[in-house]
N, C-alpha and C positions, 0 to 999 in steps of 0.2 A: 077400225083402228086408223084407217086411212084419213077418217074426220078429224080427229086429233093430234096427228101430224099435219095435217093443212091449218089447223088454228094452231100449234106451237111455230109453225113456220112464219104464219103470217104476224104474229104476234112480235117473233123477234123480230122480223122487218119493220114492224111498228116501231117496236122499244128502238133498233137503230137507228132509225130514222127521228124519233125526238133525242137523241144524245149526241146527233148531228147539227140537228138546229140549234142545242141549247151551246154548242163549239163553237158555232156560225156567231151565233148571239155574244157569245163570251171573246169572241176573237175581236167582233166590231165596238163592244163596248170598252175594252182595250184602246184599242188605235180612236175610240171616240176620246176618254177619257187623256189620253197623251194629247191629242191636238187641241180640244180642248183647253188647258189645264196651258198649253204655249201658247195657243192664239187668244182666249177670252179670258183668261183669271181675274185682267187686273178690270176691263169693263162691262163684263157680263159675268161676273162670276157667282151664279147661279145655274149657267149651265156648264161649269165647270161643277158643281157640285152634283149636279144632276147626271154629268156623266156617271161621278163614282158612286154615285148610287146606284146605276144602271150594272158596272162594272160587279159592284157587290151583292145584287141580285144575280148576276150568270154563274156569279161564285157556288152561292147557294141553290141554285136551280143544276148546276153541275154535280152538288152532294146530291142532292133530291135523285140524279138520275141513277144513282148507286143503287136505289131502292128498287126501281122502274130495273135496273138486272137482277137481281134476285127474285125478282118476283116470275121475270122469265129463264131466269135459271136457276132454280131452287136449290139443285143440287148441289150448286157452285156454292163454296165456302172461302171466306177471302180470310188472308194468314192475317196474324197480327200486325199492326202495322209497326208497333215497336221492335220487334224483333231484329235483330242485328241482319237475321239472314232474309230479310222478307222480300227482296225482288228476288233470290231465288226459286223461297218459298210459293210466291205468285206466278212464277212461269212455269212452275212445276205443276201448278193446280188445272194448268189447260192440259186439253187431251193432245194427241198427236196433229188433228186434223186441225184445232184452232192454232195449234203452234207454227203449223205448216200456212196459213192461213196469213198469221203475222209474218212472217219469215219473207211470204211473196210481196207482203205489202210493202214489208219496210225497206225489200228490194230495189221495189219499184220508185216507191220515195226518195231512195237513193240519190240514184241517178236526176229525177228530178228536180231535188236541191239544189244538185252540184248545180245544173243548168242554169236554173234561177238564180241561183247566186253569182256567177260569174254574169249573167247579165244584169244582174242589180249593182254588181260592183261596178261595170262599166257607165252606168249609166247616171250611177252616183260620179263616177269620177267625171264625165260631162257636165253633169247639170254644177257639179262644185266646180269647174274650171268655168266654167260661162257665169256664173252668180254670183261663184264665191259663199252661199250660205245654203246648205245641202241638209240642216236638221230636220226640218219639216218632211222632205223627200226621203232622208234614211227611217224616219217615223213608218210613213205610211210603206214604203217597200217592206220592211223588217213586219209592219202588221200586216199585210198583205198575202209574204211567202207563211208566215204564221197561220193564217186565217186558210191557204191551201192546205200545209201542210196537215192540220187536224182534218178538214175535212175529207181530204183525199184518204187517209188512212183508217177514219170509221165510215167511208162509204165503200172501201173495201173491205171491209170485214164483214158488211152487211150483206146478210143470205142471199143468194140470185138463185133461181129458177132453172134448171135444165132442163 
C-alpha cells in the first residue's frame, strides 16, 4: 500500500509542479503581450501578434491543466460553474486539510503583497517624478507582483515531504 501512496504523492508534485509553469508561462506571456503591443505594434508588429498568440496558448494550456487534476484527483468533482452559488460550492468541495492548506497560503500572501505593493508604489512614485513617463514600469511591476503572486500560492499548495 505504501507503493501507491509514494506514486499518488509523487504524481501530485508532478501535476503541481506543471500548473506552476504553465502560471509561470501565462504570467510572462501577459507582461510579453502588454510590452509588446506599447513598444512594437506600430514597427514590428508581428511580434506583437506573436505575443497574443503565445498569451492564448497559456490560456489554453491553463484549461488543459484542469484535466492533469482530475486525473490526480479523481474523486474531486468541480461544481457547475453556472451556478449562482459555485465559489461556495467549490470551497466546500475541499477537505479540511486543503482548505487549511489555502488558508496558510493565502495568509502568507498577504502580507507579501501588502509589502510589494507599498514598494512598487514607491518606486513608481520615483521613477514618475524623475521621468515623468512611469507606463512601461507600472506594466512590468503590476506583471511582476502577478507572476509572484500565482507562483508563490501553487508552489504552496504543492505536497512537501516530511
Amino acid at each position: 500500500m505504501q507503493d501507491k501512496d509514494d506514486i499518488q504523492f509523487t504524481l501530485e508534485r508532478k501535476s503541481y509542479s506543471v500548473v506552476i509553469w504553465i502560471q509561470v508561462s501565462l504570467s510572462i506571456s501577459f507582461i510579453t503581450l502588454l510590452i509588446g503591443f506599447l513598444l512594437v505594434r506600430d514597427s514590428y508588429a508581428s511580434i506583437a501578434f506573436y505575443a497574443a498568440v503565445l498569451f492564448i496558448v497559456s490560456i489554453i494550456a491553463l484549461g488543459l491543466s484542469m484535466s492533469l487534476m482530475r486525473f490526480t484527483h479523481p474523486e474531486f468533482k468541480l461544481p457547475n460553474p453556472t451556478s449562482p452559488t459555485y465559489q461556495q460550492e467549490l470551497f466546500d468541495s475541499f477537505d479540511d486539510g486543503e482548505k487549511y492548506m489555502m488558508l496558510k497560503s493565502l495568509y502568507k500572501l498577504y502580507f507579501l503583497i501588502i509589502g510589494a505593493l507599498v514598494l512598487l508604489a514607491f518606486g513608481l512614485m520615483y521613477y514618475s517624478a524623475f521621468t515623468g513617463n512611469s507606463q512601461l514600469n507600472s506594466i512590468i511591476g503590476i506583471g511582476t507582483i502577478l507572476l509572484f503572486v500565482q507562483t508563490y500560492y501553487s508552489i504552496s499548495l504543492k505536497p512537501k515531504r516530511i
